[in-house]
C-alpha positions as CSV (number, residue, x, y, z in Angstrom):
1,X,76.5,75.5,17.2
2,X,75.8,74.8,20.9
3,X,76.5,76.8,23.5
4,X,78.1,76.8,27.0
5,X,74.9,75.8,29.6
6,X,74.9,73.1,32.6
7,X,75.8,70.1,30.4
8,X,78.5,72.0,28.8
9,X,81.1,74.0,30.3
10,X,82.8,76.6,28.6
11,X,86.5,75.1,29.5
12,X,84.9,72.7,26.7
13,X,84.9,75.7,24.0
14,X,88.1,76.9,25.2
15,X,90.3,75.7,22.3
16,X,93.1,76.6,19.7
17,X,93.1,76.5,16.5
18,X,95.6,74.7,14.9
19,X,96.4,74.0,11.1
20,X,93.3,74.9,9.8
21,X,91.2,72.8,12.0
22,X,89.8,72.6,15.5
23,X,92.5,71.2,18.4
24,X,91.1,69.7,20.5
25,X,89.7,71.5,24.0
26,X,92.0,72.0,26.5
27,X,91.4,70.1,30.2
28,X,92.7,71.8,33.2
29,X,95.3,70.0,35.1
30,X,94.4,68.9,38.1
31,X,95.9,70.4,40.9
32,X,98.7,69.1,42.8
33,X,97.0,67.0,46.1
34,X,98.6,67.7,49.6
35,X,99.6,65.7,51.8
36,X,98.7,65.8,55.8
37,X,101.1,65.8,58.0
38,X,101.7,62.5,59.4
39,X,100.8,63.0,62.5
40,X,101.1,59.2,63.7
41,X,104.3,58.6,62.3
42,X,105.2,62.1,64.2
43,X,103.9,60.2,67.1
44,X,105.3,57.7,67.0
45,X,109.0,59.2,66.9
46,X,108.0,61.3,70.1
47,X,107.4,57.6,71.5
48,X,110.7,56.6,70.0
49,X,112.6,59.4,71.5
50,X,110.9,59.2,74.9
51,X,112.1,55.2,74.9
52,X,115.3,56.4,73.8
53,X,115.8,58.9,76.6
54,X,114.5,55.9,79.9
55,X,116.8,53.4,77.9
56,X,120.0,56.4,78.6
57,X,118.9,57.2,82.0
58,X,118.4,53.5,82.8
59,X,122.1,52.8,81.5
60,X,123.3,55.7,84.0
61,X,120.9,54.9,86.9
62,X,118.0,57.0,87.9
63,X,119.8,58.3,91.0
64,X,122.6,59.9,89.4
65,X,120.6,61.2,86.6
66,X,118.5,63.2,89.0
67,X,121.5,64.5,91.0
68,X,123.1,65.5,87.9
69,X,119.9,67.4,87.0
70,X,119.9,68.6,90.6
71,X,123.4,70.3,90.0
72,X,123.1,71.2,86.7
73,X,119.6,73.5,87.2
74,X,121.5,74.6,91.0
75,X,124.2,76.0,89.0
76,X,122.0,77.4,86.6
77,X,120.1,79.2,89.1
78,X,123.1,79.9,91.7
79,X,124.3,82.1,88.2
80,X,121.2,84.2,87.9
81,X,120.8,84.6,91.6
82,X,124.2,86.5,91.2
83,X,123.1,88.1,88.1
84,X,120.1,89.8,89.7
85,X,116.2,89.8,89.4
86,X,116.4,91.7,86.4
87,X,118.9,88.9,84.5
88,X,116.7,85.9,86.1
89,X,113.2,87.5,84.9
90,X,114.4,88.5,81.1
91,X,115.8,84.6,81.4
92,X,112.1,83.5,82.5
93,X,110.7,85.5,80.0
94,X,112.8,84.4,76.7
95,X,114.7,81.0,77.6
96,X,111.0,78.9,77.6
97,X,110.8,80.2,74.1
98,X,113.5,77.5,73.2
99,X,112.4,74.7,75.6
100,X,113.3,75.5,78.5
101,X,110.7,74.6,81.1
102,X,108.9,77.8,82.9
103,X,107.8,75.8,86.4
104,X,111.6,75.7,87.8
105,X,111.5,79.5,87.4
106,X,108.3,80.1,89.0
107,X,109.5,77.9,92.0
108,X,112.6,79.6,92.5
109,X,111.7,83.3,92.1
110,X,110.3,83.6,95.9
111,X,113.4,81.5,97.3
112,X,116.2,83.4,95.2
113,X,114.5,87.0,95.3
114,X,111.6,86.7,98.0
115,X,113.0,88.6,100.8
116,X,114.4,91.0,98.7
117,X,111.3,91.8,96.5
118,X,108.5,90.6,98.4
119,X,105.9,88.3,97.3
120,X,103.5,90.6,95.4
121,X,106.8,92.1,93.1
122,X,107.6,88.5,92.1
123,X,104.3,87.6,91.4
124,X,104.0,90.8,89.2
125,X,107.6,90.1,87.3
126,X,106.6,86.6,87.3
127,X,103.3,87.1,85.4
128,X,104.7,89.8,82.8
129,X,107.7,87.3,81.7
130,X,105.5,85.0,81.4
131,X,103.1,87.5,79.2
132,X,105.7,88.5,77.4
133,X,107.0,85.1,76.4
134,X,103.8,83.8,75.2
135,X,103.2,86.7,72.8
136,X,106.9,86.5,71.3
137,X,106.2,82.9,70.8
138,X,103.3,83.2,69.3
139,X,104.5,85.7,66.6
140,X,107.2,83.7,66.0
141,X,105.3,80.9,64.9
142,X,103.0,82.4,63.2
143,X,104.8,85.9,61.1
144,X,108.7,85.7,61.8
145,X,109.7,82.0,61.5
146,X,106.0,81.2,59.3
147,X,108.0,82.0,55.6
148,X,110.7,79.1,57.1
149,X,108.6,76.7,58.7
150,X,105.6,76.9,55.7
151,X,108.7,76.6,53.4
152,X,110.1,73.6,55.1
153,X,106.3,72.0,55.2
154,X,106.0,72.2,51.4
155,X,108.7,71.3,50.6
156,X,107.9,68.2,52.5
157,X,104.7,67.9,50.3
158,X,102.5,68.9,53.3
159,X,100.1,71.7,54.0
160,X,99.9,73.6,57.2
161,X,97.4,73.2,59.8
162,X,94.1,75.4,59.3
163,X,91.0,75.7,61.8
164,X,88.3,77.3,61.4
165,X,87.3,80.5,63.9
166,X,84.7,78.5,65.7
167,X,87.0,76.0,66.6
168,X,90.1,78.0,67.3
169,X,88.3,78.3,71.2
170,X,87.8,74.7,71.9
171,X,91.6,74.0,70.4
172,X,93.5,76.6,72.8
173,X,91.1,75.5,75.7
174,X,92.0,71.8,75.1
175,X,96.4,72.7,74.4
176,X,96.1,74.4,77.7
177,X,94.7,72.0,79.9
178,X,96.0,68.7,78.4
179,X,98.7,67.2,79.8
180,X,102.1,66.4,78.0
181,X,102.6,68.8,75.2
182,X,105.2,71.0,76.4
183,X,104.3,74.9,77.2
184,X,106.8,76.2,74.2
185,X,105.7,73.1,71.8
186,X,101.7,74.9,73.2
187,X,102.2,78.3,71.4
188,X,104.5,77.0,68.9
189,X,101.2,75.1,67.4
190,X,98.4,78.0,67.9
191,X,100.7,80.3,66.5
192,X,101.3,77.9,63.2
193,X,97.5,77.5,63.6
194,X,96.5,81.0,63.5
195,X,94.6,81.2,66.1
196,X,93.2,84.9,67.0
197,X,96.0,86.7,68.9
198,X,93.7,87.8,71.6
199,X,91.7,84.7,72.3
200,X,95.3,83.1,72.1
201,X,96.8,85.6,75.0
202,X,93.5,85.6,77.3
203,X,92.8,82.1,77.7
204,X,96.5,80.8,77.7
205,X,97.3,83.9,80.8
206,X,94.1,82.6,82.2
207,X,95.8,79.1,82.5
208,X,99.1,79.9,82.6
209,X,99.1,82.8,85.1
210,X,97.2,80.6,87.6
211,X,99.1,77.5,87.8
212,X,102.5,80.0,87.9
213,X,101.2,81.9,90.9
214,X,100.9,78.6,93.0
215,X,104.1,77.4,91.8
216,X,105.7,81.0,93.1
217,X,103.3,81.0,96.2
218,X,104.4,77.8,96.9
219,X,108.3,78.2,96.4
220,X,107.9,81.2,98.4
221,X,106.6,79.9,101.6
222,X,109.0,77.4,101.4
223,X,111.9,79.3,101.1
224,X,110.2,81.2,104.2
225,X,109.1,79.0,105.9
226,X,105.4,79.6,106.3
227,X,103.1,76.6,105.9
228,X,100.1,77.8,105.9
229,X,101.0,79.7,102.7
230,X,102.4,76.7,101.2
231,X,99.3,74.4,101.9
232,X,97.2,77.3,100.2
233,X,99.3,76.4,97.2
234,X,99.0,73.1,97.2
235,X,95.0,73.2,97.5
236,X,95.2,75.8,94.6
237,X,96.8,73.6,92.4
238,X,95.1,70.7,93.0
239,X,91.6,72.9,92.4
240,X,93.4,73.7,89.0
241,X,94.3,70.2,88.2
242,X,90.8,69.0,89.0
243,X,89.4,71.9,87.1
244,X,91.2,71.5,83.7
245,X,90.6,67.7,84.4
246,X,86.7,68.7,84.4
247,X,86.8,71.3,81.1
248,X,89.1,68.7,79.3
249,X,86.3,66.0,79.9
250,X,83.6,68.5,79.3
251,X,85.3,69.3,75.6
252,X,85.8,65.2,74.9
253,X,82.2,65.2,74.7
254,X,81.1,68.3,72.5
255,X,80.2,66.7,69.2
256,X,82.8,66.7,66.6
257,X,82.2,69.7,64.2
258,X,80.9,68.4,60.5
């Protein structure tokens, strides 16, 4: 009788017997294949949406779409101005976590609390909202909302995304200093990706805490009047946006890992 080796495998001896005779051997099933995400069809409705949105604003004129913004974030700001530092910081540190854009915080903090706090205290509050709202986002995505979201994904008949360690790097480096994806959409994705926490926190403070303190320095000096200060800021953010200009070009030509 022959016997498992190279040629044969042992699923091939792996059989039941059945009314007095041999049955024939049993073949795994093959696994169930999964499907990507479709990340161009996933693009393409971003595209949709963003049409969607200049077709609205066309229909009610770009002038009265901005003055409606105007008033809406002026009342939204006038409220926490009332509410105190402490109600405007907890805002800045949880409502980004839902979409709402961080930069209109960090402009207003000097102008609204400035005088009150000085500069140095809002640049402090400013940078531990912001701390604090990447790492809640971050868990979110990746333990307390994961069980939903990876539920939701198969059920879809897709896989979520995994990189490798040695890549995790060059993916939060390239997030952070590419233009368009929104900051909550940012941690939403390294958090699905599993990215390591603390690579996760430093770079993304690293990137986030220095564009924030020139959008603070900058609202600041405004609000008091000190241009120097405020073309400081300016030169700082335009040293940023030519820096993550240089590392994004810098990663576009790394060789693509095998």
């Amino acid at each position: 009788m022959a016997k498992p080796g190279p040629d044969l495998p042992v699923s091939a001896f792996l059989t039941v017997p059945r009314g007095g005779r041999q049955a024939d051997r049993m073949v795994p099933a093959p696994a169930p294949e999964k499907r990507r995400l479709p990340l161009v069809p996933l693009a393409i409705a971003g595209v949709a949406a963003v049409i969607a949105g200049a077709i609205l604003i066309k229909l009610i004129g770009w002038e009265q779409a901005v003055q409606e913004g105007k008033r809406a974030w002026k009342v939204v700001f006038d409220t926490l101005s009332g509410a105190g530092p402490g109600v405007f910081f907890a805002a800045m540190a949880l409502l980004p976590i839902a979409g709402v854009p961080m930069s209109p915080f960090a402009l207003s903090a000097g102008p609204l609390f400035g005088e009150r706090l000085g500069t140095t205290t809002i640049i402090l509050l400013g940078l531990a909202a912001i701390t604090f709202n990447l790492t809640v986002a971050y868990w979110l995505a990746r333990r307390w909302l994961r069980p939903l979201l990876a539920r939701l994904v198969e059920r879809l008949g897709y896989k979520m995304p995994q990189i490798e360690k040695g890549d995790a790097t060059d993916l939060i480096v390239l997030l952070r200093v590419t233009p368009g994806p929104p900051f909550f959409v940012q941690n939403y994705l390294l958090g699905l990706a599993e990215v390591p926490f603390g690579r996760y926190l430093a770079i993304s403070c690293a990137v986030q805490w220095s564009f924030n303190i020139a959008f603070m320095l900058f609202g600041d000096a405004l609000s008091q009047g000190r241009g120097k200060m405020a073309v400081i800021a300016i030169g700082l953010l335009a040293a940023l946006v030519a820096g993550t200009h240089l590392v994004r070009k810098h990663l576009g030509k790394k060789p693509a890992t095998p």
